[in-house]
C-alpha positions in Angstrom: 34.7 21.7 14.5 37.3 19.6 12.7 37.5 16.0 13.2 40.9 16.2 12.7 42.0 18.2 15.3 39.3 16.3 18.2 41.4 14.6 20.3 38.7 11.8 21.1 38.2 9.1 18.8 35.6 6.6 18.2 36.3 2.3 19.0 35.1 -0.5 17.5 34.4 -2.3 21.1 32.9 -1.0 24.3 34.9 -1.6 27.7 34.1 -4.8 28.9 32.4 -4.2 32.2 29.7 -2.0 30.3 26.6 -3.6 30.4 24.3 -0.4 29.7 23.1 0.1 25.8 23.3 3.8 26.6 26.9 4.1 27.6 28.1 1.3 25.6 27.0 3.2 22.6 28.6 7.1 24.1 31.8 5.8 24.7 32.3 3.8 21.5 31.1 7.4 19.8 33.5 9.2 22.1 30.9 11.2 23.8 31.6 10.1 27.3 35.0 8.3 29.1 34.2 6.1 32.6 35.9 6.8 35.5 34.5 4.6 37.3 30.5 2.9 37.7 28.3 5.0 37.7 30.7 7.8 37.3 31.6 9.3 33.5 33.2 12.3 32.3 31.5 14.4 29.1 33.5 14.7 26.5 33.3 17.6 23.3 30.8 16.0 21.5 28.6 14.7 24.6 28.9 18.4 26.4 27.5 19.7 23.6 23.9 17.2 23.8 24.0 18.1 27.5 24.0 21.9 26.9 21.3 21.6 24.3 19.4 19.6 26.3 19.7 21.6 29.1 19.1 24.7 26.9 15.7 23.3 26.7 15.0 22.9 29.9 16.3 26.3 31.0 13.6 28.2 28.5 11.0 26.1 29.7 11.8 26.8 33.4 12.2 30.2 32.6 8.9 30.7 31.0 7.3 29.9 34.2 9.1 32.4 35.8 12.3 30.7 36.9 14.9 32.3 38.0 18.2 30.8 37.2 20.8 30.0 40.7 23.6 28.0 41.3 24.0 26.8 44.5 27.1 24.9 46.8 27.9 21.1 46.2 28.8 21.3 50.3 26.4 20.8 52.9 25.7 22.3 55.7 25.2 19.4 58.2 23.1 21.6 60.5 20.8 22.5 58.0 20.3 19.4 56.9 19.6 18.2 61.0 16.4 21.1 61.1 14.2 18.3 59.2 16.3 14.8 60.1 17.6 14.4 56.6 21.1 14.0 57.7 19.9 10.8 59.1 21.3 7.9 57.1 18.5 6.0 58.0 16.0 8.7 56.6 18.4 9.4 53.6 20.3 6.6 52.7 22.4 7.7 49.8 24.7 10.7 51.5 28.2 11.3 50.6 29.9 12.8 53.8 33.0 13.8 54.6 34.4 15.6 57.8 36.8 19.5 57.1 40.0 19.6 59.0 38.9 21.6 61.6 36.5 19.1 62.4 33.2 20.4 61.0 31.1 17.4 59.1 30.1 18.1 56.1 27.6 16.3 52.8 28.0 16.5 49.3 24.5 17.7 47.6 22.4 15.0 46.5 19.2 17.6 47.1 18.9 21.6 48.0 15.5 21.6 49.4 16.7 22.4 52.4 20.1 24.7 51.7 17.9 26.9 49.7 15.0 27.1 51.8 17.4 28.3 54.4 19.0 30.5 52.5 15.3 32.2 50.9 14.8 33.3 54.7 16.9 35.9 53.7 14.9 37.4 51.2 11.6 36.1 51.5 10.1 37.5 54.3 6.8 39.9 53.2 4.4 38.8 51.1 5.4 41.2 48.6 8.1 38.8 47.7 6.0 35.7 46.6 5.9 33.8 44.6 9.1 33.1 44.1 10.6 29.8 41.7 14.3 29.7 41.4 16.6 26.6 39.9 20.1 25.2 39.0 21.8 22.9 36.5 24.3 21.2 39.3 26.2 17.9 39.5 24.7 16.0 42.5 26.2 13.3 44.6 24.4 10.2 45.7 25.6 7.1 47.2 23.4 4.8 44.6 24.1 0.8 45.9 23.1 -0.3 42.2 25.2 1.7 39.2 25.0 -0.7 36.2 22.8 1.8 33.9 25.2 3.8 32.7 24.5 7.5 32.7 20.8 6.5 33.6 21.7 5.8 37.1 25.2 7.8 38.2 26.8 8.3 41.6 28.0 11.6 40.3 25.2 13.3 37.8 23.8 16.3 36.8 20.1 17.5 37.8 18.1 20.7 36.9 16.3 21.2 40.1 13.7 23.8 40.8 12.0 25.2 43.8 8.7 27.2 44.1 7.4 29.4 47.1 4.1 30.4 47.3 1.7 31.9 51.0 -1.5 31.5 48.6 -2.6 27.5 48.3 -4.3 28.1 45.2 -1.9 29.7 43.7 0.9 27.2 44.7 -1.0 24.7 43.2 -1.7 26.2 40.2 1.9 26.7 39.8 2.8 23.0 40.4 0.2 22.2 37.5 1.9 24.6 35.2 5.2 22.4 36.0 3.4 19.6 35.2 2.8 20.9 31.4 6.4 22.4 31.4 8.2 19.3 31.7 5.9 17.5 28.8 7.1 20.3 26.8 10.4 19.4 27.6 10.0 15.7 26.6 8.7 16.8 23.9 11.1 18.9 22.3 14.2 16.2 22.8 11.6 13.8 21.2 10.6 11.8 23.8 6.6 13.1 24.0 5.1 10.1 22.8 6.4 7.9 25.3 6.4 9.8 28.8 3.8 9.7 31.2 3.5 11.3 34.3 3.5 8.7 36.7 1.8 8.5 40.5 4.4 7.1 42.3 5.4 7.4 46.3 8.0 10.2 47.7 10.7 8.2 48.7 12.8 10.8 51.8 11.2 13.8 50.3 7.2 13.2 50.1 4.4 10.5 50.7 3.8 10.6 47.4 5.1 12.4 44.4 4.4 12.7 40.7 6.9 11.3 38.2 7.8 11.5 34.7 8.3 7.9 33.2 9.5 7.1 29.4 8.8 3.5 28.4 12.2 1.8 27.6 12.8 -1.8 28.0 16.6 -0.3 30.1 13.9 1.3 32.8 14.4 0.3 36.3 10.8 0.8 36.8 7.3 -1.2 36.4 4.5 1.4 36.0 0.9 0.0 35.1 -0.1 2.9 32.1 -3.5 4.4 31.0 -3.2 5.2 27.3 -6.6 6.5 27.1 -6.4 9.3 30.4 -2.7 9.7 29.4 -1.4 8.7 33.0 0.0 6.2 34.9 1.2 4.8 38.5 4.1 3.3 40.2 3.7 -0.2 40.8 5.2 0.6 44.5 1.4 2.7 45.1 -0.5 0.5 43.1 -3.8 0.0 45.4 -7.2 0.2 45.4 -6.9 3.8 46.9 -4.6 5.2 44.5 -6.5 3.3 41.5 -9.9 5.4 42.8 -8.2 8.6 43.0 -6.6 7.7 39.3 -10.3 7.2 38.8 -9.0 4.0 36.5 -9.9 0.2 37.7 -6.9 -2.3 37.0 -8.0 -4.3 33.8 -7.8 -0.7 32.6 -3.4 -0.9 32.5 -0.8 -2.0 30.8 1.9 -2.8 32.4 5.5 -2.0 30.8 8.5 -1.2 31.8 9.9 2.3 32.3 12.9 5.3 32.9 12.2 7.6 35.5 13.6 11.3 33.6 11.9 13.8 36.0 9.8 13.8 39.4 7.9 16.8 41.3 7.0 16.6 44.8 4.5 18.7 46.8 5.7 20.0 50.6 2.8 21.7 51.4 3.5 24.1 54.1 5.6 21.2 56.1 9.5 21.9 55.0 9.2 25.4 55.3 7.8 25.6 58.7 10.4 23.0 60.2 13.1 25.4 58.6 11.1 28.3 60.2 10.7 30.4 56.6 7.4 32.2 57.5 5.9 35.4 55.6 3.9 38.5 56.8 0.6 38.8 55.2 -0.9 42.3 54.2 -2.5 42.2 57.8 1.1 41.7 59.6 0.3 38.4 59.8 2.7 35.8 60.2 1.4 33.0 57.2 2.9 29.7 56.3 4.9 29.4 53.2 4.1 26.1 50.6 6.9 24.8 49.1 7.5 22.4 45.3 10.3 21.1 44.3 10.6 19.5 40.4 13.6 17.5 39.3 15.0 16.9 36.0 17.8 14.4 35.6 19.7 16.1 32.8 22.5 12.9 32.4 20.1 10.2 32.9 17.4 12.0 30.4 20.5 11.8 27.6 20.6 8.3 28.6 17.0 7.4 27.9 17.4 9.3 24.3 20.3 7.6 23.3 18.6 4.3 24.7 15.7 5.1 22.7 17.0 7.1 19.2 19.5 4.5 17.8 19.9 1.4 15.7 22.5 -1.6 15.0 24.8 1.5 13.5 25.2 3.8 16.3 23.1 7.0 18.0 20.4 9.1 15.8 20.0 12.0 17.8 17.5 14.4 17.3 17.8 17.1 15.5 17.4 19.6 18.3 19.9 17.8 20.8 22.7 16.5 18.1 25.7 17.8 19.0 25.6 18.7 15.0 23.4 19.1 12.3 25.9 18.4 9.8 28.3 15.3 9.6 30.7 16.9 6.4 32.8 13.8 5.1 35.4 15.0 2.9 36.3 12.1 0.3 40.0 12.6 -1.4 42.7 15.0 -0.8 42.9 16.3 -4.6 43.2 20.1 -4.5 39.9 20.7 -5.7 38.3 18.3 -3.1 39.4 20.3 -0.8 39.0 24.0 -1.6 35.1 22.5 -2.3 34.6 21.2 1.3 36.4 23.9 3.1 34.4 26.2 1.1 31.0 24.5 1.7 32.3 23.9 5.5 32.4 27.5 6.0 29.1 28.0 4.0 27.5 25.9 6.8 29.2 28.1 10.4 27.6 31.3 8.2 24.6 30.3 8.2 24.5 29.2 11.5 24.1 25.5 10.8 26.0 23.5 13.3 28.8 21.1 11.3 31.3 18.6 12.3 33.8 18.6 9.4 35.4 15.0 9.0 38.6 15.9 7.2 40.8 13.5 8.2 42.9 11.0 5.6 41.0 7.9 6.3 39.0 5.7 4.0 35.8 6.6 3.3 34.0 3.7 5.0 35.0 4.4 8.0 34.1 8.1 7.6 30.9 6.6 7.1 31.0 4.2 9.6 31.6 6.8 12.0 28.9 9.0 11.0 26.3 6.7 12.0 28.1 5.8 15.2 27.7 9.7 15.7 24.3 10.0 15.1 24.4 13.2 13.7 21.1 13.7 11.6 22.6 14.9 8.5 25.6 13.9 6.0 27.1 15.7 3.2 30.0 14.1 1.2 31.9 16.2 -1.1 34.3 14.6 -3.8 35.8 14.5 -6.8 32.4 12.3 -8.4 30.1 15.3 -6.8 32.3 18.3 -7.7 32.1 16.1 -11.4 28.5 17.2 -11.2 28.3 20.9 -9.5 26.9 18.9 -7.2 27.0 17.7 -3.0 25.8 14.4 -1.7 23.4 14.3 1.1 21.9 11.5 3.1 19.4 12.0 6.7 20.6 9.7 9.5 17.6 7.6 9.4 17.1 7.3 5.7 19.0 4.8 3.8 19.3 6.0 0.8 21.5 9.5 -0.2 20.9 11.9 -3.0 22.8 14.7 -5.2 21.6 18.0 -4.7 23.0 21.5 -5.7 24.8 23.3 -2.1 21.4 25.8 -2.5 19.0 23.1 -2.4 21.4 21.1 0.3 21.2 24.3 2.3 17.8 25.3 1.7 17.1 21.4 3.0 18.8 21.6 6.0 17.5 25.3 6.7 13.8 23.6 6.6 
């Protein structure tokens, strides 16, 4: 990708009504535009974080055995009626809307219900268990408060998964291996060392529910944190009971302040059996059916890393979510200059190391500039003072100081 022929740009100033660290910093980049609060389109170079953060995701869901769906944005208002969620009052953050033939209809803000109805089409024996299956999908939610930026949208994007089991045990099990799944996932876009899961009340789906909490002084949440055990809890089910079952006492926590990224909650047999998904047993029994759901906020989680991974200078992605590896600034227009990038800018797409190629006829301080906005982990300058000495300059995103190497030891760098 050539800078020169991207038709965003990056700005000096964020919009005005932007109070959000997070957004301020994705727009100025040019990663994200704002419709409107709590609504933002992805750009190029912020499409290509999301997909690498929702590659992630994906292999982790799928080596638990989930199987990849996509389901409607449209709700069925029936469906939803089975368990009263279509109740405002029960779910108060609906976007509804009414077809011209009458029929009312919802915009997805949750499929627990669409897709149980729809696994009563193929889950029926219980040859068929256990079954997982989940979606990368834009969800809809009527949210009263939207000054986060793309940590709390109206309009965002969730992985959500669902798991069927008849055994107890096994469902269980399963929801544990979740558990470890999505502390893989923090993990691998860098945010390990600060997430916790959290014990925390269901809101309309559960009683109570586990969530996934990173520290970050933008959180919305308060959650009192056990270093030691690894956990923490909600300060909404902070109480004696929940302390014992923690098996903590209070003096024990630290409170801070956190960003919920992901949450799982636990049906037991109770959502199935009010949408009447039942199985037949080896016996020709009919058996109840256990249901999970686990939710990953895909927008919100790039939020909280672009909250967490920057500086007075921009974004510094990780390396396994940067929508680059390579920020190539191009210094001069000689003739030489410019076979010499080109050259080492299709060196880089061999090799299969991701480059943005700034080759447009701007000063190089701004090129500069720009890279850090960017965040991109590495930069590589070539000009006429490097070509001088057979040699490319190349700096890390979150290192000051740059060095000349040779383009073998530059690659051989970027390779390890």
């Amino acid at each position: 990708m050539r800078l020169s022929q991207l038709f965003t740009k990056t700005r000096k100033e964020a919009p005005a009504d932007e109070v959000a660290k997070n957004a301020q910093l994705l727009i100025k980049a040019g990663f994200i535009h704002k419709e409107m609060a709590g609504v933002y389109a992805f750009l190029p170079l912020g499409l290509r974080v999301l997909e690498n953060i929702k590659t992630i995701v994906r292999e982790e869901m799928q080596s638990i055995g989930g199987q990849e769906i996509i389901m409607t944005a449209l709700q069925n208002k029936e469906t939803w009626d089975i368990t009263k969620r279509w109740d405002d009052e029960v779910v108060d953050v609906w976007f509804k809307s009414v077809l011209k033939n009458g029929t009312e209809v919802g915009f997805g803000w949750s499929h627990e219900e669409p897709i149980t109805a729809m696994m009563k089409n193929y889950l029926t024996s219980y040859r068929d268990f256990p079954a997982s299956v989940f979606q990368f999908q834009t969800k809809l939610r009527n949210e009263l408060r939207a000054k986060s930026g793309i940590m709390r949208g109206r309009e965002f994007v969730m992985k959500d998964m669902y798991s069927y089991h008849i055994d107890e045990k096994q469902h269980l099990k399963y929801y544990d291996s979740v558990k470890d799944a999505y502390m893989r996932v923090f993990k691998r876009v860098g945010l390990g060392d600060i997430t916790y899961m959290t014990y925390a009340a269901g809101g309309a789906f559960t009683k109570y529910s586990h969530e996934f909490q990173t520290i970050s002084d933008a959180g919305e949440d308060v959650i009192y944190l056990h270093r030691g055990k690894n956990i923490a809890i909600n300060e909404e089910v902070l109480d004696d009971d929940s302390l014992k079952k923690m098996g903590v006492k209070r003096e024990e926590l630290e409170e801070v302040k956190a960003a919920e990224v992901g949450n799982i909650f636990d049906f037991g047999t109770t959502k199935c059996d009010d949408m009447g998904l039942f199985a037949t047993d080896e016996a020709g029994n009919q058996v109840p059916v256990y249901l999970a759901s686990f939710g990953i906020g895909i927008t919100r989680l790039m939020g909280v890393i672009a909250e967490h991974f920057s500086d007075e200078k921009g974004l510094v992605w990780p390396k396994n979510i940067a929508p680059a590896t390579v920020y190539l600034a191009r210094i001069g227009d000689k003739k030489e200059v410019v076979k010499a990038a080109d050259e080492l800018y299709d060196t880089l797409q061999q090799t299969n190391i991701a480059v943005l190629y700034d080759d447009r006829d701007v000063r190089p301080g701004e090129k500069f500039a720009d890279a850090d906005l960017l965040g991109i982990p590495y930069r590589l300058v070539v000009s006429e003072k490097t070509i001088a000495s057979d040699k490319i300059e190349i700096k890390a995103r979150n290192q000051s100081e740059s060095k000349l190497v040779t383009v073998e030891e530059g690659l051989k760098a970027l390779a390890e």
